[in-house]
N, CA and C of each residue as an Amber inpcrd file, in Angstrom:
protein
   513
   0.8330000  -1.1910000   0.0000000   0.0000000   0.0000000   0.0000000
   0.8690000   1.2430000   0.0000000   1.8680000   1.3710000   0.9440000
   2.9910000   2.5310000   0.6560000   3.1390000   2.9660000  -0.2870000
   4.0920000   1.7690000  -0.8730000   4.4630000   1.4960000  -2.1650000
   4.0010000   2.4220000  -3.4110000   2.6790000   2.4260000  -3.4380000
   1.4010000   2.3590000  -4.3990000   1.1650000   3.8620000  -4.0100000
   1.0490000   3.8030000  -2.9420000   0.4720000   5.7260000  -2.2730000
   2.1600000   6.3270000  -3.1040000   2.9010000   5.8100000  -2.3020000
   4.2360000   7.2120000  -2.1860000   4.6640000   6.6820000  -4.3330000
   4.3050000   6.1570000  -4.5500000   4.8250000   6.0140000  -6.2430000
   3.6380000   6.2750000  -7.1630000   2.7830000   6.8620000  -6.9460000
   1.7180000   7.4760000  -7.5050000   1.5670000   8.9610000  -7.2310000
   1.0660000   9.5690000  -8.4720000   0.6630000  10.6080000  -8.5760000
  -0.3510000  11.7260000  -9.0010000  -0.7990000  12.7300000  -8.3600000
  -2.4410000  13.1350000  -8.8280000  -2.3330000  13.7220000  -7.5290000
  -3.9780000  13.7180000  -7.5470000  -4.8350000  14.4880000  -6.2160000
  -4.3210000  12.9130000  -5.0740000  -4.6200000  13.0460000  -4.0230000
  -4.9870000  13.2960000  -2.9410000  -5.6320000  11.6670000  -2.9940000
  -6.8420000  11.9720000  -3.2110000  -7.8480000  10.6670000  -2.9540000
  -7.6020000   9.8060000  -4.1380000  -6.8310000  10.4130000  -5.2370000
  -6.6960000   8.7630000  -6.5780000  -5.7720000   8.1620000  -5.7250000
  -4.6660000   8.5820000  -4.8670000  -3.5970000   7.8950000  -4.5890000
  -3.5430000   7.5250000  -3.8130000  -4.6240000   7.3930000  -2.6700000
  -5.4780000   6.5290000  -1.5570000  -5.9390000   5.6470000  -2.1510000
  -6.5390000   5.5990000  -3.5610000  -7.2100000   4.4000000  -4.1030000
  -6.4390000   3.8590000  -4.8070000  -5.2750000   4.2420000  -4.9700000
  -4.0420000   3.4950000  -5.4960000  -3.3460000   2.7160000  -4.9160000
  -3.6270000   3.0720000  -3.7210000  -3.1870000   2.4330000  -2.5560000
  -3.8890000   0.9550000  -2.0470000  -5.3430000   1.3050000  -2.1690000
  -6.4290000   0.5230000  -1.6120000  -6.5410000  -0.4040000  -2.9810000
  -6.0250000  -0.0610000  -4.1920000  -6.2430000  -1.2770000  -5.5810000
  -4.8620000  -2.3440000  -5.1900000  -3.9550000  -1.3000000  -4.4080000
  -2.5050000  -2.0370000  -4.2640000  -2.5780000  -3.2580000  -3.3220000
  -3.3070000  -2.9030000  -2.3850000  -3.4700000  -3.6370000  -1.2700000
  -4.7290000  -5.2820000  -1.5180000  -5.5210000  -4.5670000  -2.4150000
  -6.5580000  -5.6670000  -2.5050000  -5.8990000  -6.8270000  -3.6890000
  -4.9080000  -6.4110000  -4.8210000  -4.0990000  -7.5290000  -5.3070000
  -3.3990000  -8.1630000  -4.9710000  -3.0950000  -7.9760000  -3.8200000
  -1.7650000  -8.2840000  -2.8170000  -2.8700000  -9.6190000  -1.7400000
  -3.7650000  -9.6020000  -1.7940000  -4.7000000 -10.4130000  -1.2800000
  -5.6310000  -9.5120000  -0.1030000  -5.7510000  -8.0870000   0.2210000
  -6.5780000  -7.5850000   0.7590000  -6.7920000  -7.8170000   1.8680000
  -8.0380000  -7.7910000   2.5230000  -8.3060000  -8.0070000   4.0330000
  -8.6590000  -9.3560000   3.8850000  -8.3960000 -10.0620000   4.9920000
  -8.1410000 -11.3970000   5.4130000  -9.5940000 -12.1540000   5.1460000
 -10.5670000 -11.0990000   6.0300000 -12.0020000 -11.8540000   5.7670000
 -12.9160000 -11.5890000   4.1220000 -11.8230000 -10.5560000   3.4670000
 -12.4530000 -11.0410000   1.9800000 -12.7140000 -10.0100000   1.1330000
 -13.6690000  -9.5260000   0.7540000 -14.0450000  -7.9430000   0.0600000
 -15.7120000  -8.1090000   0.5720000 -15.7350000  -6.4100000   0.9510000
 -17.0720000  -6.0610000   1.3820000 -16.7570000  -5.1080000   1.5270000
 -16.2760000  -4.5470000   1.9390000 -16.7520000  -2.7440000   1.6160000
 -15.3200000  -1.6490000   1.5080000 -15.7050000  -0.7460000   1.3350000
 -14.3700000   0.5310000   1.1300000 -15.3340000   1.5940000   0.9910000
 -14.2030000   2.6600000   2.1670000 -14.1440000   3.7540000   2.1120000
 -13.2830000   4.9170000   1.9450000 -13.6840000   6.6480000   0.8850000
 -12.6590000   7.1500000   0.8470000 -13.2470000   8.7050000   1.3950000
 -12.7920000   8.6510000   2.3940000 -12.7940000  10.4380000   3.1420000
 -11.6580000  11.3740000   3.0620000 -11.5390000  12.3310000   2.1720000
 -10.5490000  13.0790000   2.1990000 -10.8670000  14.3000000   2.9730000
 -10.2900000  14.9100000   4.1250000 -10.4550000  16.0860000   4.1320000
  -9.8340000  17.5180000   4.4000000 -10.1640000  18.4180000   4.9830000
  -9.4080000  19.8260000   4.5350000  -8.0480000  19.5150000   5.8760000
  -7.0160000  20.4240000   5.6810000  -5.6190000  19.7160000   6.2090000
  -5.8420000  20.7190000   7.6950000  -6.4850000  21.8600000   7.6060000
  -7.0150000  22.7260000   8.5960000  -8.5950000  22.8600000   8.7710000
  -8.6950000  22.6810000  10.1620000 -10.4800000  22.4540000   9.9090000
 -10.9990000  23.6010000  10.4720000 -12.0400000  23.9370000   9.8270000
 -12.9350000  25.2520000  10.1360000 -13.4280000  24.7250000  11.0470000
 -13.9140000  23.9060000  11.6810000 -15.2670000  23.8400000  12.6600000
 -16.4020000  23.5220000  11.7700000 -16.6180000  23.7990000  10.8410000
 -17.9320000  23.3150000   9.9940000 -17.4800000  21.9480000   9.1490000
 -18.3020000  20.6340000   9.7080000 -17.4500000  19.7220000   8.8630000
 -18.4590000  19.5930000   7.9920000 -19.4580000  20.4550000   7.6200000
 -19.6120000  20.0760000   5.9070000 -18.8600000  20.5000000   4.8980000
 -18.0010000  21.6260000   5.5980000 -17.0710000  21.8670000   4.4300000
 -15.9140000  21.2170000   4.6150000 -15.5490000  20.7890000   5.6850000
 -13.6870000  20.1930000   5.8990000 -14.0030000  18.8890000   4.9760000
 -15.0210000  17.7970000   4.8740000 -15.0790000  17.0760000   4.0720000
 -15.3290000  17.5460000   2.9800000 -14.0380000  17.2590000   1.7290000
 -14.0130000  17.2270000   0.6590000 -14.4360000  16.0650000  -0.0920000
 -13.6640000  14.9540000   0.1640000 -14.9920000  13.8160000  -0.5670000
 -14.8870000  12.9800000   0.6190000 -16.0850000  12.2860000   0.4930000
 -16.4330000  11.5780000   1.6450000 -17.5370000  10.2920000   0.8110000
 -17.1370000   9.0350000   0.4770000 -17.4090000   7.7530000  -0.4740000
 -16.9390000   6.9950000   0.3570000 -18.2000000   6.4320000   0.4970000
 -18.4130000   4.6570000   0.9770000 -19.3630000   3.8930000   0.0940000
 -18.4640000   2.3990000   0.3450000 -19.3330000   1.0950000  -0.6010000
 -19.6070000   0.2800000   0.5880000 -21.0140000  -0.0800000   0.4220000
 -20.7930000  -1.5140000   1.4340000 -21.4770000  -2.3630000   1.0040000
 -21.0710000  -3.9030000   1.4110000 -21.6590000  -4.9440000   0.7860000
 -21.3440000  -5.1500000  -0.7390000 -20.3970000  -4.5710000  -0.7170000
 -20.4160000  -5.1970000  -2.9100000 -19.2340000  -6.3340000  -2.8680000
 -19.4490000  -7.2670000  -3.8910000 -18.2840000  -7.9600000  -4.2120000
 -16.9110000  -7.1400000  -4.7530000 -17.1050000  -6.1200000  -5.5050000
 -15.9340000  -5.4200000  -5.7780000 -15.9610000  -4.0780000  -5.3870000
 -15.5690000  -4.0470000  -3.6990000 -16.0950000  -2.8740000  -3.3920000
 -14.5180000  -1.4340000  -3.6430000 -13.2990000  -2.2750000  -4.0280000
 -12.3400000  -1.5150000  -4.4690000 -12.8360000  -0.6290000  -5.8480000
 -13.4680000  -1.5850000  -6.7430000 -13.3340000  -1.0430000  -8.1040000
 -15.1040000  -0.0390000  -7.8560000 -15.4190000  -0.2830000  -7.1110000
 -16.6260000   0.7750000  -7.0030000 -16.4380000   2.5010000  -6.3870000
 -15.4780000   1.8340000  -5.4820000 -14.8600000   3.1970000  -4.9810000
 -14.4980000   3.8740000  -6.1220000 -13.6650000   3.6300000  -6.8130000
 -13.0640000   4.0630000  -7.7030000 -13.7370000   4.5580000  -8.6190000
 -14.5870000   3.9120000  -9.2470000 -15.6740000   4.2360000 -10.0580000
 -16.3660000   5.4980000  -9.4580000 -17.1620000   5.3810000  -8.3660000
 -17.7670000   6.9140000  -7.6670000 -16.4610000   7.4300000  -7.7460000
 -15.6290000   7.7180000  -7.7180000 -14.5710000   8.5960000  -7.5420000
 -14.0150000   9.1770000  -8.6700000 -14.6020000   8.9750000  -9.8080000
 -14.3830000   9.2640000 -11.0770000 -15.7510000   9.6740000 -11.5830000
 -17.2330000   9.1840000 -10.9370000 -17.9840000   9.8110000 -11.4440000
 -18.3060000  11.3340000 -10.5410000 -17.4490000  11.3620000  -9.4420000
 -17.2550000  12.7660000  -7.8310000 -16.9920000  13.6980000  -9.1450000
 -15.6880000  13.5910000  -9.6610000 -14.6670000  14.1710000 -10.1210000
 -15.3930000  14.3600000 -11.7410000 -15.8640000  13.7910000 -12.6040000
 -16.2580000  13.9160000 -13.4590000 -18.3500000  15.5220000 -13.2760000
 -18.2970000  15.2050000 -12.2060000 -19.2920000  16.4530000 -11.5390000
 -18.4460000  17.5800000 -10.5330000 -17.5370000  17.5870000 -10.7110000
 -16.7510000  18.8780000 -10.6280000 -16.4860000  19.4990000 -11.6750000
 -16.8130000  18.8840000 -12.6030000 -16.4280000  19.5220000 -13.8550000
 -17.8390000  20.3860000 -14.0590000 -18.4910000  19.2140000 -14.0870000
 -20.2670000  19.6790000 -14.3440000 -20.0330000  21.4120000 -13.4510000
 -20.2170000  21.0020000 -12.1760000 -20.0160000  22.0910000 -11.4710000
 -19.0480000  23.6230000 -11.6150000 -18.3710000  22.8480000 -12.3390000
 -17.0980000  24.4000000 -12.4040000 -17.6600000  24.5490000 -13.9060000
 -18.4340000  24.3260000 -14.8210000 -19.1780000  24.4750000 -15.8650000
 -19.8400000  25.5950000 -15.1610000 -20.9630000  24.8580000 -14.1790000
 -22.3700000  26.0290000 -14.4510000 -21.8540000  26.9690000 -13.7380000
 -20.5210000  27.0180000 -12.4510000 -20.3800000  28.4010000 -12.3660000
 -19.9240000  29.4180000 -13.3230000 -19.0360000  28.8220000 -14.8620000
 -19.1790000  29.7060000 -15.7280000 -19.8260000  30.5230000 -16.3510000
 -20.9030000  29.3240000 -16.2060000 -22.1550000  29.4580000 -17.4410000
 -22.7800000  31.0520000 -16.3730000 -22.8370000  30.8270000 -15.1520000
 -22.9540000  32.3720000 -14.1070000 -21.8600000  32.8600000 -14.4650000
 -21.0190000  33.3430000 -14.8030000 -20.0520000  34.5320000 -15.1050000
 -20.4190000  34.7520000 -16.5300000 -21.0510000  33.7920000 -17.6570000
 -21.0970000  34.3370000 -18.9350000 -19.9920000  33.6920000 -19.2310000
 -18.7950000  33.0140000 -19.1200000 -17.6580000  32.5520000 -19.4670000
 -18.2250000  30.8850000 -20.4480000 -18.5890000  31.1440000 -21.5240000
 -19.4340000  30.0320000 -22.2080000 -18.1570000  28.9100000 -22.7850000
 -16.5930000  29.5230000 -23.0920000 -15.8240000  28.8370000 -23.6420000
 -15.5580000  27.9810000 -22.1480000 -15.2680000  28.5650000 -21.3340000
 -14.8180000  27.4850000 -19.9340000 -15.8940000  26.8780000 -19.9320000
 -16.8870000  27.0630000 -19.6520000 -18.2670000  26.0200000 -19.5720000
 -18.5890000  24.8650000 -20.3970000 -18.4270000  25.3440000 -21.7020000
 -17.8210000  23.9830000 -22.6790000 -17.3010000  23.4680000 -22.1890000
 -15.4690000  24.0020000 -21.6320000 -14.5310000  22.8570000 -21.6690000
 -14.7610000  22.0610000 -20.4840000 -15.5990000  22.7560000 -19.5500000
 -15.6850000  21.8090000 -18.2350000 -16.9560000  21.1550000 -18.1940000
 -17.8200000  21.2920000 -19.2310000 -18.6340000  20.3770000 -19.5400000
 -18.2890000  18.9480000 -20.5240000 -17.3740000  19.8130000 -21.1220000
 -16.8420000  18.3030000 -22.2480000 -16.3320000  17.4020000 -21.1720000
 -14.7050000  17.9090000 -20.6890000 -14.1170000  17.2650000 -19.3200000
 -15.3260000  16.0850000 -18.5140000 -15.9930000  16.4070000 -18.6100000
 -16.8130000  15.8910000 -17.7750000 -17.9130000  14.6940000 -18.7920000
 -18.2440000  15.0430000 -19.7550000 -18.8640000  13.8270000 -20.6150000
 -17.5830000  12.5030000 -20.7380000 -16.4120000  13.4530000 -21.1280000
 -15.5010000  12.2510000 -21.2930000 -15.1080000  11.3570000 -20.3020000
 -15.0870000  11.6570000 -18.7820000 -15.0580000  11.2450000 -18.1430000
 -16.2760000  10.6560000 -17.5460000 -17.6620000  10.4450000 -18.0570000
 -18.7740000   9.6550000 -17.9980000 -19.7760000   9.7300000 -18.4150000
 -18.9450000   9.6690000 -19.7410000 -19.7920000   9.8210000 -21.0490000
 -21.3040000   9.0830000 -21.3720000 -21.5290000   8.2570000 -20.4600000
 -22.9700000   7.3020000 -20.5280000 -23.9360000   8.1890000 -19.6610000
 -23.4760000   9.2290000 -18.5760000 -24.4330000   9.9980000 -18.1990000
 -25.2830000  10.8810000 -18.7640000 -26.4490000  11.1650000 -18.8670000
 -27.6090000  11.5980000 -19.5720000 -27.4830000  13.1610000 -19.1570000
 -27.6060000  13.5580000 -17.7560000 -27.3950000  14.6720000 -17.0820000
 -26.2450000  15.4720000 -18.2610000 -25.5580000  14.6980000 -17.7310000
 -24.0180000  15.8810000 -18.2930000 -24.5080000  16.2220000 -19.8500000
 -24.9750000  15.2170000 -20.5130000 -25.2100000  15.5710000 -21.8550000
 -25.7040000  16.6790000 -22.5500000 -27.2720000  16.5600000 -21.2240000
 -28.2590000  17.0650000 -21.1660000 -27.7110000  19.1080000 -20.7010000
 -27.1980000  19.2100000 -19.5520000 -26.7290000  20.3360000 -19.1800000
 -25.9590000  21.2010000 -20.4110000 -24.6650000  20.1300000 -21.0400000
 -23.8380000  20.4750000 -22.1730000 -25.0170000  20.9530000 -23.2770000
 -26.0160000  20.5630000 -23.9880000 -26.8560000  20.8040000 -24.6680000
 -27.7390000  22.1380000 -24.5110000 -27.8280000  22.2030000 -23.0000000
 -28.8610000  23.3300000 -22.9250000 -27.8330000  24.6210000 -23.0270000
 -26.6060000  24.2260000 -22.4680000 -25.8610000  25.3430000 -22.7540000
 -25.3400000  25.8690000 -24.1470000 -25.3290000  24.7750000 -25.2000000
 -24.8970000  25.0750000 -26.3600000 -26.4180000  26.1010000 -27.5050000
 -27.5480000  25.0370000 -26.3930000 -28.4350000  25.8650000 -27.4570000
 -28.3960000  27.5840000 -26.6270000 -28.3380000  27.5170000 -25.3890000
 -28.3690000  29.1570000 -24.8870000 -26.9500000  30.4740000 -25.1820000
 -26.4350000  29.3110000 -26.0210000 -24.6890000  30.4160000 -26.3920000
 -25.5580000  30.4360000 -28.2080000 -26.2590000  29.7000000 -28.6130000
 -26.7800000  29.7630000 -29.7130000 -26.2860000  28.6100000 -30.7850000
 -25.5790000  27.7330000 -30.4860000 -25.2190000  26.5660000 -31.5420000
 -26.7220000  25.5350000 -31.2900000 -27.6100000  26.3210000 -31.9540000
 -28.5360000  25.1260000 -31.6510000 -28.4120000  23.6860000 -32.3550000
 -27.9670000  23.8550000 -33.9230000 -27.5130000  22.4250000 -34.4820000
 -26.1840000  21.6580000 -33.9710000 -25.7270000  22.5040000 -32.9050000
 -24.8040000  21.2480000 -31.9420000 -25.3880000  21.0820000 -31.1380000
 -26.5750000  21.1100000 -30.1790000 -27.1750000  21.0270000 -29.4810000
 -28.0790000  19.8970000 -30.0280000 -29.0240000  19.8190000 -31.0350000
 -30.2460000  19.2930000 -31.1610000 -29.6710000  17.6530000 -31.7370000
 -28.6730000  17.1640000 -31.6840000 -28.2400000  15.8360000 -32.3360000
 -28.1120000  15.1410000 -30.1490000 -27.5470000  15.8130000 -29.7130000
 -27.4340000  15.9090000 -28.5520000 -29.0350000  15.4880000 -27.7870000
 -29.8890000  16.5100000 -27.6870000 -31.2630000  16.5900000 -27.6440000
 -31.7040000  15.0370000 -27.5480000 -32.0870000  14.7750000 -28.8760000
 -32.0760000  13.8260000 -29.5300000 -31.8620000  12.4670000 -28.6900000
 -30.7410000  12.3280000 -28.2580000 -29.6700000  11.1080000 -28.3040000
 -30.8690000  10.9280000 -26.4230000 -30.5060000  12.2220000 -25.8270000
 -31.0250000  12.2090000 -24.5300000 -32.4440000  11.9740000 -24.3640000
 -33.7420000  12.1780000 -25.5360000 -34.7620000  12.5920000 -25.0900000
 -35.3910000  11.0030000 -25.6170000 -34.6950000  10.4300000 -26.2540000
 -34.6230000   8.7400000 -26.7980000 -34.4900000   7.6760000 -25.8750000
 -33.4810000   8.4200000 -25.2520000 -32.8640000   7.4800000 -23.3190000
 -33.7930000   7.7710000 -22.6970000 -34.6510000   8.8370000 -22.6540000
 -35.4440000   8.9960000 -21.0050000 -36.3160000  10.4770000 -21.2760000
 -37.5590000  10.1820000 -21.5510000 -38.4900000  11.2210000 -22.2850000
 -38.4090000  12.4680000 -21.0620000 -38.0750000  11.8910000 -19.9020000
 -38.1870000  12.5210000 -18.9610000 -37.6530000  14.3440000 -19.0550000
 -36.6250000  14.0810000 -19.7980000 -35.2960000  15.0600000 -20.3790000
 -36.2770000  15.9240000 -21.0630000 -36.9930000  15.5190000 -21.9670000
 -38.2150000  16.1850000 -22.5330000 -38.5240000  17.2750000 -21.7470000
 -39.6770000  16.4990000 -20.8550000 -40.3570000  17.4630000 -19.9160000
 -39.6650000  18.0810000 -19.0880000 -38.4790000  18.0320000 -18.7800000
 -37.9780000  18.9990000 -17.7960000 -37.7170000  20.4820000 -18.7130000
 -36.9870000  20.0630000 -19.9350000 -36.7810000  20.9930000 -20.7500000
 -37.9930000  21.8710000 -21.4600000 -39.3430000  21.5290000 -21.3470000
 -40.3260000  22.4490000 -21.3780000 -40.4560000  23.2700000 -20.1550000
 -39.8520000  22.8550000 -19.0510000 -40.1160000  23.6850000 -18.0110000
 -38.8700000  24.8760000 -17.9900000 -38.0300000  24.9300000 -18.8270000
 -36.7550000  25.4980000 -18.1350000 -36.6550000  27.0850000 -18.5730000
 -37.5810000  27.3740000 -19.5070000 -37.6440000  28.9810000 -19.8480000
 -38.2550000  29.8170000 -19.4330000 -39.1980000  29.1850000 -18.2660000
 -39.8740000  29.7880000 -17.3520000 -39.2660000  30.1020000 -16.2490000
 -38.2540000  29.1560000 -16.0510000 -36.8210000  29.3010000 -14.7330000
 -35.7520000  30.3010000 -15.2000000 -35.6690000  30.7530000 -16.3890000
 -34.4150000  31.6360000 -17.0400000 -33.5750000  30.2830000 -17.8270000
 -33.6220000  29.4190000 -17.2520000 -32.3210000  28.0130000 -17.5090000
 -32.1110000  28.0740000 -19.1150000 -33.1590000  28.2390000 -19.5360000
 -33.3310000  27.8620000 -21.7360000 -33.7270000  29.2980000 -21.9030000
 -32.8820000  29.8510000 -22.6910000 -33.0660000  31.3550000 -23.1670000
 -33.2130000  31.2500000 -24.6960000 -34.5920000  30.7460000 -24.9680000
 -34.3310000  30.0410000 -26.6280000 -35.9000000  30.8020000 -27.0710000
 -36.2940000  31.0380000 -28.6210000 -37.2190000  31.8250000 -28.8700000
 -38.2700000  30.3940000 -28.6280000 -39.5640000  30.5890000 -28.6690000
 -40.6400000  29.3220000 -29.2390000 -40.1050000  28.4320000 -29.6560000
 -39.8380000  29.2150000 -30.9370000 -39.9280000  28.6640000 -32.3120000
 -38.4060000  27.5650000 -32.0190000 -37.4990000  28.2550000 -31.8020000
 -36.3190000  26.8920000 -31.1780000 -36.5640000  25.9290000 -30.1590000
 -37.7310000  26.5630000 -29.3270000 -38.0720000  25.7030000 -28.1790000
 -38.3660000  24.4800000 -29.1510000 -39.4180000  24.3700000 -29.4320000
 -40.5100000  23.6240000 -30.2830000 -39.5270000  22.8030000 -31.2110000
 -38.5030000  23.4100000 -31.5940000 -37.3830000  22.4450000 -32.4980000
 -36.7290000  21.4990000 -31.6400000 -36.0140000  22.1980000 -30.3250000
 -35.4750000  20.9880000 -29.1870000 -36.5740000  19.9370000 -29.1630000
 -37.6360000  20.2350000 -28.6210000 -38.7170000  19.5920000 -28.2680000
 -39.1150000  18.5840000 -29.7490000 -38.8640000  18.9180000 -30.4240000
 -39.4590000  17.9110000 -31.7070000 -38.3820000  16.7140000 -32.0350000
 -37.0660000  17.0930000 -31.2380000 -35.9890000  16.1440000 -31.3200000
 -36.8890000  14.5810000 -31.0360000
């Protein structure tokens, strides 16, 4: 596990789970696989521990509860992206919002959400024909995507005329 921590490199919590992949090939805990946990948190603590915890992931009960950690820990990190997106998308900064929306499909690219967010933002910067293939792909997976997106120009979220509404919507 040393080994694996001190010869790895990145953030913080990959190299705890570099540690914890090191340890479970090596034959792991004695009574077998069942669960893992990864709590990282702030190195000085405020007193408020909703913020001193930075990530805080537990598995329990799975047969592969190493490779699940890991997995949430890539889909944590793949919604930081999401997240440092829509605070762009609040500054007006639409090129960072892309890139931290792409960042973030590629890193879990089967999620509908991320797709879905990336889309509404492309049709509200105005690429609606990069948007509506997008649309499409999401409103096919889960009609649900649909109806939320009729609701969202009443929230400010879709800044799109009718007439484009009605085009998303016909995806």
């Amino acid at each position: 596990m040393s080994k694996a921590f001190e010869n790895s490199k990145g953030p913080l919590a990959e190299r705890l789970v570099a540690a914890l992949e090191s340890a479970q090939n090596v034959g792991g805990d004695i009574r077998g696989k069942q669960s893992a946990c990864l709590l990282v948190v702030k190195g000085q603590a405020s007193g408020n521990l909703w913020e001193d915890r930075l990530i805080d992931l537990r598995v329990e009960d799975n047969p592969n509860p190493v490779d699940e950690i890991k997995r949430l820990l890539s889909v944590y990190r793949a919604y930081e992206h999401m997240n440092k997106g829509d605070l762009a998308v609040e500054k007006n900064d639409m090129k960072l919002a892309m890139d931290e929306y792409n960042a973030a499909m590629k890193m879990f690219p089967e999620n509908l959400e991320m797709k879905y967010w990336t889309a509404v933002t492309l049709a509200n910067t105005g690429e609606i024909e990069k948007s509506l293939p997008m649309f499409k792909e999401i409103f096919t997976a889960d009609k649900n995507w649909k109806e939320l997106t009729e609701r969202l120009p009443s929230v400010g979220l879709l800044n799109v005329s009718n007439e484009i509404l009605n085009k998303i919507l016909a995806q």
